[in-house]
C-alpha positions as CSV (number, residue, x, y, z in Angstrom):
1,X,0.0,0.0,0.0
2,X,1.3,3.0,-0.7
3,X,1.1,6.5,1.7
4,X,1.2,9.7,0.4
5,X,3.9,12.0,1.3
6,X,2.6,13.9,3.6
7,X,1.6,10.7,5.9
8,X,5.2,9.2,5.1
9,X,6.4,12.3,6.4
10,X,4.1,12.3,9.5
11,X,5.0,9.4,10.6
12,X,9.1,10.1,9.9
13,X,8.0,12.7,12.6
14,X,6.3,10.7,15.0
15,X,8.6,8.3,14.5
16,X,11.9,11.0,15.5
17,X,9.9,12.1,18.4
18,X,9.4,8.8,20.5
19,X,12.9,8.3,20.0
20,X,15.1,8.4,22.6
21,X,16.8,12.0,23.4
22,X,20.5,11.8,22.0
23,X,22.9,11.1,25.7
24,X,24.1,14.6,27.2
25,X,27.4,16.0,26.0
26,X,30.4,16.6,28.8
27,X,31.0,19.5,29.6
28,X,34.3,21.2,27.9
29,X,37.2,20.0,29.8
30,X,39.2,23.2,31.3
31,X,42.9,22.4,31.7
32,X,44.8,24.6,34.8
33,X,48.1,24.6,34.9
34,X,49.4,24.8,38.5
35,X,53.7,24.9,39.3
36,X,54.7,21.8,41.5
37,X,57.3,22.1,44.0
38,X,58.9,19.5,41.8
39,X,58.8,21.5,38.7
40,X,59.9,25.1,40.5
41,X,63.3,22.3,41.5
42,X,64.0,22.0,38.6
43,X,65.5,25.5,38.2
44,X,69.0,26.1,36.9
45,X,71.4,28.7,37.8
46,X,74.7,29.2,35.3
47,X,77.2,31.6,36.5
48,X,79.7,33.0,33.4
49,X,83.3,33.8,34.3
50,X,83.6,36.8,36.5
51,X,85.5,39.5,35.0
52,X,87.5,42.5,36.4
53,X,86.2,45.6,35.0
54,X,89.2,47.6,35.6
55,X,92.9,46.5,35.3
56,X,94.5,47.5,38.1
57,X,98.4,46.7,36.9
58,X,98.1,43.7,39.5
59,X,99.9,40.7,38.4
60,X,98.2,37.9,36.1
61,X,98.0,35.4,39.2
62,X,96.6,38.3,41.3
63,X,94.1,39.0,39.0
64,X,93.7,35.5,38.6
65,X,93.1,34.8,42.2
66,X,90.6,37.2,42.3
67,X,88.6,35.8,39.7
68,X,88.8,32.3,41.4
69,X,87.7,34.0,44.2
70,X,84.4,35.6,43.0
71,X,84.1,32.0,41.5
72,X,83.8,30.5,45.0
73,X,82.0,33.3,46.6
74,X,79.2,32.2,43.9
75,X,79.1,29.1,44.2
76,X,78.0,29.2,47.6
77,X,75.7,32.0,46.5
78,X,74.6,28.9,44.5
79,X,71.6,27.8,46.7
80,X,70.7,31.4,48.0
81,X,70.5,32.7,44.4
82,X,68.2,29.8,43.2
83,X,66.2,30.0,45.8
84,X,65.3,33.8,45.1
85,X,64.4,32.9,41.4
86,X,62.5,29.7,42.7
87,X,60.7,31.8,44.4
88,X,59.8,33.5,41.4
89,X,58.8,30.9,39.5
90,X,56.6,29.7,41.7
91,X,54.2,33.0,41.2
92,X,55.4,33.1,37.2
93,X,56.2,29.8,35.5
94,X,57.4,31.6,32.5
95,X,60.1,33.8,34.6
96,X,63.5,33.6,33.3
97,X,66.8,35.5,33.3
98,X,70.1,36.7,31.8
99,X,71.4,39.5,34.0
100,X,74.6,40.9,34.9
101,X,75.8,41.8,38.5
102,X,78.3,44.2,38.6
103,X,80.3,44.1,42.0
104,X,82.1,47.0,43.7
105,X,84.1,45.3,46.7
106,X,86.1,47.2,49.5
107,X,89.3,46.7,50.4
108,X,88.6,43.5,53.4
109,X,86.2,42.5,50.8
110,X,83.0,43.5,51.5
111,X,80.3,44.2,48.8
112,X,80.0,48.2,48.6
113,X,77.5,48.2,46.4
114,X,75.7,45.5,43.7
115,X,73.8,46.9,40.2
116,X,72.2,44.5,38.0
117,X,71.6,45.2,34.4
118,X,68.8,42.7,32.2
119,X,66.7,40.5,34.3
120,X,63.1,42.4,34.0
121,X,61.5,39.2,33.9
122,X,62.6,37.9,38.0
123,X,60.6,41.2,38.4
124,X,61.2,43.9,41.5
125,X,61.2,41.1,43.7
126,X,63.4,38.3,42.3
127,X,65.7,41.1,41.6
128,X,66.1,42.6,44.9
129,X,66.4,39.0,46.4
130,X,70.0,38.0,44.3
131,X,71.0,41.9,45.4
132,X,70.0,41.4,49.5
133,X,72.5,37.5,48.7
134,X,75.1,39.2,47.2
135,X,75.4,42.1,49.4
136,X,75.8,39.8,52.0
137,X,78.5,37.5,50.5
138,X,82.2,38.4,51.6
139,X,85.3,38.1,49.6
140,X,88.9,37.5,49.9
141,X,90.6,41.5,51.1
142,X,92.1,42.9,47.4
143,X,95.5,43.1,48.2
144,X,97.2,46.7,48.6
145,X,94.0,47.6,49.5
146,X,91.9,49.6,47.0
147,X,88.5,48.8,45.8
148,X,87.4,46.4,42.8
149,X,84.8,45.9,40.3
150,X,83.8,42.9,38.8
151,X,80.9,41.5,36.8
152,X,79.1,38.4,36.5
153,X,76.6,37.3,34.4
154,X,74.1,35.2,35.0
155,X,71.2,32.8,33.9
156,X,68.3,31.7,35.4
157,X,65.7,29.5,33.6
158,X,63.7,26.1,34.1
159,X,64.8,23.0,32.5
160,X,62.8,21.2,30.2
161,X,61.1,17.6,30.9
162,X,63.9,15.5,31.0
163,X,66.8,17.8,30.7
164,X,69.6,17.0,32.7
165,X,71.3,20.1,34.7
């Protein structure tokens, strides 16, 4: 027997309408990103030769002494300077650095005075945090007295996934 079209098509209708509704749809997934104590570790700190910014006439294993000592002094600035930029990392993921800190020492070797140049991205904060570490440090005494000025740059950054320090 045939229907006509317009009672095929009335009972496509009926047909679509006692059919069950299609299931709900989940929601859209929203992914946060949150910094794990585990991914603020795994910060790295690389400390380029120090250099005298002055040459004072001092003999080449004088000067070379004193760069083996800013060497040392930094390196156990080492945890004190990460941890400043950890903290930084912690309120911006992204944060990074490539700064230089240029050093004016006294005579017994203490810090006169610490300028950094580069670095925007530790912010105020990180900044004033590796200034307050260094100002701290002490030094060998520059011998014959005097004051000296050396520079040391710097870079802070995360490591990848995987990246070995």
């Amino acid at each position: 027997m045939k229907l006509p079209i317009t009672s095929a098509v009335l009972l496509l209708l009926a047909a679509c309408a006692s059919a069950p509704p299609p299931p709900p749809q989940p929601a859209p997934q929203t992914t946060i990103t949150t910094t794990t104590s585990a991914e603020v570790d795994r910060c790295e700190l690389t400390c380029a030769s120090p250099r005298l910014v002055v040459d004072s006439g001092e003999p080449a294993d004088v000067q070379a002494a004193a760069i083996a000592n800013v060497d040392n002094v930094f390196a156990s600035l080492h945890d004190d300077l990460l941890a400043c930029y950890r903290a930084r990392v912690a309120v911006d993921p992204n944060a990074h650095a490539f700064l230089t800190v240029d050093i004016i020492l006294e005579a017994n070797g203490k810090v006169r005075d610490v300028e950094t140049t580069g670095g925007a991205h530790l912010g105020d904060k990180g900044l004033a945090c590796i200034v307050r570490r260094i100002k701290a440090a002490s030094f060998e005494p520059i011998p014959g007295g005097g004051t000296r000025r050396v520079q040391v740059p710097l870079t802070l950054r995360r490591l990848a996934p995987g990246e070995a320090i």
